[in-house]
C-alpha positions in Angstrom: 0.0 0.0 0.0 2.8 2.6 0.4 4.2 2.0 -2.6 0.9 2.5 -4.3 0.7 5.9 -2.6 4.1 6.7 -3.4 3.4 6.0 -7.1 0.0 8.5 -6.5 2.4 10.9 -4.8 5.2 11.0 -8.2 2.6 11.3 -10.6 0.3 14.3 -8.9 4.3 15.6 -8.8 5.0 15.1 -12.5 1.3 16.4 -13.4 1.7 19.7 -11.3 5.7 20.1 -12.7 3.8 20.0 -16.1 1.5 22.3 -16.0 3.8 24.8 -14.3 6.0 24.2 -16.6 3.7 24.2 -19.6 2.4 27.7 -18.2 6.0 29.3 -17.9 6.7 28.6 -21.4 3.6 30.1 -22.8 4.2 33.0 -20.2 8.0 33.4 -22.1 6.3 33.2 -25.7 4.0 35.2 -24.5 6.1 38.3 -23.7 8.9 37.5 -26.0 6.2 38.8 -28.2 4.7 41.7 -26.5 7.3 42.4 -24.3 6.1 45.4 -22.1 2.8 45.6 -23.9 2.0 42.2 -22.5 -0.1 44.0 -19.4 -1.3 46.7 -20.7 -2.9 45.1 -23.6 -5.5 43.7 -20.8 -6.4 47.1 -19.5 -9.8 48.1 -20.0 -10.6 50.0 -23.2 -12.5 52.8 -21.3 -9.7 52.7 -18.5 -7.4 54.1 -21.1 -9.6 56.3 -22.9 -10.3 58.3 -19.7 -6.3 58.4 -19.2 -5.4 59.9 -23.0 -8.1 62.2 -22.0 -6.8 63.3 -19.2 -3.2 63.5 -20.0 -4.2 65.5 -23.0 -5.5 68.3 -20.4 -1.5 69.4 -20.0 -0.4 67.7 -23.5 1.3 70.2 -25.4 -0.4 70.9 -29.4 0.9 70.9 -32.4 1.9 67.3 -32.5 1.4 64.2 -34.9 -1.2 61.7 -33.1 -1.0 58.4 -34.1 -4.8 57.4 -33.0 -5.6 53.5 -33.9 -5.5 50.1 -31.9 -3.3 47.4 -31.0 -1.6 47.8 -33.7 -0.9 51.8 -33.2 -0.8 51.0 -29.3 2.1 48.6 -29.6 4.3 50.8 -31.7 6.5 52.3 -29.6 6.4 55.5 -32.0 8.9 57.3 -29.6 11.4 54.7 -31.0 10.5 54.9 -34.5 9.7 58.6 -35.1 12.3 60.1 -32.9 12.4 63.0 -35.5 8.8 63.6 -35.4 7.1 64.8 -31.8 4.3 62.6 -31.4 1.8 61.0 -28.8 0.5 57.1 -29.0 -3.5 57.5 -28.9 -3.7 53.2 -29.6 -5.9 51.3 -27.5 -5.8 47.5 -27.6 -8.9 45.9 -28.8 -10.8 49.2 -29.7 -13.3 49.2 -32.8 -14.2 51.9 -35.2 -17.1 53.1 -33.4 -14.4 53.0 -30.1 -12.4 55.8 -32.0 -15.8 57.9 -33.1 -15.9 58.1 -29.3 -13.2 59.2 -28.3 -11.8 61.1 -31.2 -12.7 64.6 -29.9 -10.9 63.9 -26.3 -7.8 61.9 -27.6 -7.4 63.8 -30.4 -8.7 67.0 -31.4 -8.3 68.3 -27.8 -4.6 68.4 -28.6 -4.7 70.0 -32.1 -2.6 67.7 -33.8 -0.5 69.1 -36.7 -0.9 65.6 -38.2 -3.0 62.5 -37.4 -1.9 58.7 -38.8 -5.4 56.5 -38.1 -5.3 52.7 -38.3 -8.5 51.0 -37.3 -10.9 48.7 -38.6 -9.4 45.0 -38.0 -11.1 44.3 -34.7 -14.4 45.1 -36.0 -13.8 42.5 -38.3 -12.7 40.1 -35.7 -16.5 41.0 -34.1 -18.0 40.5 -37.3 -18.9 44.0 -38.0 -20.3 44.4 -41.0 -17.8 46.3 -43.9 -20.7 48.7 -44.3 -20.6 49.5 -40.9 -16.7 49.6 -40.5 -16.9 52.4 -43.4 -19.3 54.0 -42.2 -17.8 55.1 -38.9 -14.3 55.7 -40.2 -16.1 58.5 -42.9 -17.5 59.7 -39.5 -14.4 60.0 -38.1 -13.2 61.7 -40.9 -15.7 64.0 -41.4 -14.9 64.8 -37.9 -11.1 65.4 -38.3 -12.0 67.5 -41.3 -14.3 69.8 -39.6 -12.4 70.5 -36.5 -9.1 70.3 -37.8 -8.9 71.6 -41.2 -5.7 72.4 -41.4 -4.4 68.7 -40.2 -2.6 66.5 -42.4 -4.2 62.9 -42.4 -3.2 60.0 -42.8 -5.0 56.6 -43.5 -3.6 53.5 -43.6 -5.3 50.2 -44.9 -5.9 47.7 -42.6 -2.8 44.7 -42.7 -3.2 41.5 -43.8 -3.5 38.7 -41.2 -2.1 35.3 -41.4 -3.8 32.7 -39.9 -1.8 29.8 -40.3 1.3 31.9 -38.6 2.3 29.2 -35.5 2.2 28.3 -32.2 -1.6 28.0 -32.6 -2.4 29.4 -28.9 -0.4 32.6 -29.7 -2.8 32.9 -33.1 -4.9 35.8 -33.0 -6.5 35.9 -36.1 -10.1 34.5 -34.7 -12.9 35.2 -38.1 -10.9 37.9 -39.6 -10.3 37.4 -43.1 -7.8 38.8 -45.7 -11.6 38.8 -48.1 -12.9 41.3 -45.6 -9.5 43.4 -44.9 -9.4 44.1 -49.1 -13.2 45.0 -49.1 -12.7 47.6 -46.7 -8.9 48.3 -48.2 -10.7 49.3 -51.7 -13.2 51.4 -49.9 -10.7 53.6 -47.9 -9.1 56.0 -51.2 -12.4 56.8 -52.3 -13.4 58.6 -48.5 -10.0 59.8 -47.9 -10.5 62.1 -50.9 -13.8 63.5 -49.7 -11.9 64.7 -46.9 -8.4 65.7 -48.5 -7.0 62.8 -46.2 -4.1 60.7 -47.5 -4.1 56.4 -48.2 -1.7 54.8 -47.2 -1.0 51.8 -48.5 0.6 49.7 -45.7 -1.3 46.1 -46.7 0.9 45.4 -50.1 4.1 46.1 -48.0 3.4 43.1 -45.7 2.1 40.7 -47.8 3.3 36.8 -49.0 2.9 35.3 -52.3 -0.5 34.0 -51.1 -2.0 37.5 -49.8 -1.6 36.7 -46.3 0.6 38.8 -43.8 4.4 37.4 -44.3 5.3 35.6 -41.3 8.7 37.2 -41.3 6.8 40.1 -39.7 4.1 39.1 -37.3 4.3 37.4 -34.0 1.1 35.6 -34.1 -0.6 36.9 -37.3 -2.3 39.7 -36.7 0.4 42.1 -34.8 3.3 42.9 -36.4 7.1 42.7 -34.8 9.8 45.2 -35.5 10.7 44.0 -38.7 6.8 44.6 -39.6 7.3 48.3 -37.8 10.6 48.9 -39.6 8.6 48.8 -43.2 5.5 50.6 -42.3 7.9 53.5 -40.4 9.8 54.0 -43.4 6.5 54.1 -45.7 4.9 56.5 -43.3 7.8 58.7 -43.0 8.0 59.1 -46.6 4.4 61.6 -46.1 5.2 62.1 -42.2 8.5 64.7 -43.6 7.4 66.1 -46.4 5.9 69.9 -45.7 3.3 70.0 -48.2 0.0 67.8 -47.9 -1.0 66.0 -51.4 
């Protein structure tokens, strides 16, 4: 009988040793690829909304805004505009009709000189309809337009996304398609010009053979990594330094 127990004993040991150790390594994988983000990817959407709006009360104007998602939120745009003075208005997880919310106390509150706006992909991931998705970023335009009219702006198309991009857990993809991220992709040109805003074409940039986002720049196919941020920098910077708007 105390052997038997013994043998219970070693393998509740080995079972717990596994999990802990199955849970550190998805931790490490984890923040090898969000690194500092990692945490503050989990805050609450309106949490952080309520903080850009209140740090904007002593935020100096005149600045470039970059105003999107994760995908804005986990550029460190310090790093990759250092020429450029700029604030990060990203939140993780927010939608189109997120930004038409907050786009008058995150962002016009500060009179940016210049705005770079990236949203969309989430509500795809919800399975907004396209309609919808356009809809709110021509209302967000409109806004930017009417309150800033002197603002440069800048739109870039939604990324591709890559589902197959491995380890499977780390996949964020969920129902977002690269069918959906074109429709709204062909959309975008047509309302940048009714409001003198400038397309950006990021998507071709990042994109395989087979249309989907090349795994050489994405963690877990849907954020990019630095290599990802490296080639959309130097695309944006091609319109962020020039002194006259197209």
């Amino acid at each position: 009988m105390g052997e038997y127990y013994k043998r219970i004993i070693r393998s509740i040991i080995c079972f717990y040793v596994s999990v802990i150790t199955t849970v550190v390594i998805i931790f490490f994988v984890y923040y090898d690829a969000y690194g500092k983000y990692m945490t503050t990817m989990l805050k609450p959407q309106d949490e952080k909304a309520q903080y850009y709006t209140e740090l904007n009360k002593t935020q100096e104007h005149g600045l470039t805004v970059f105003f999107g998602d994760s995908l804005t939120e986990l550029c460190d745009t310090e790093k990759y505009y250092p020429d450029i003075p700029n604030v990060n208005r990203g939140i993780s997880g927010d939608t189109t009709s997120g930004m038409l919310k907050r786009v008058e106390d995150n962002v016009i509150a500060i009179q940016p000189v210049s705005v770079v706006f990236l949203g969309g992909i989430n509500d795809i991931g919800h399975g907004v309809s396209i309609e919808t998705v356009l809809s709110n970023i021509d209302k967000i335009l409109m806004q930017l337009s009417t309150s800033l009219p002197d603002c440069r702006v800048l739109v870039e198309s939604l990324y591709p996304v890559n589902s197959h991009k491995k380890p499977a857990f780390l996949n964020a993809v969920g129902i977002r398609t690269n069918e959906a991220v074109l429709a709204v992709n062909s959309v975008l040109p047509d309302i940048c010009s009714k409001y003198n805003a400038t397309f950006v074409n990021i998507h071709d940039l990042l994109t395989d053979e087979d249309g989907n986002l090349d795994k050489r720049y994405t963690m877990d196919g849907l954020h990019v990594n630095d290599k990802g941020y490296e080639i959309i920098t130097a695309e944006l910077n091609r319109y962020l330094k020039t002194s006259d708007r197209d």
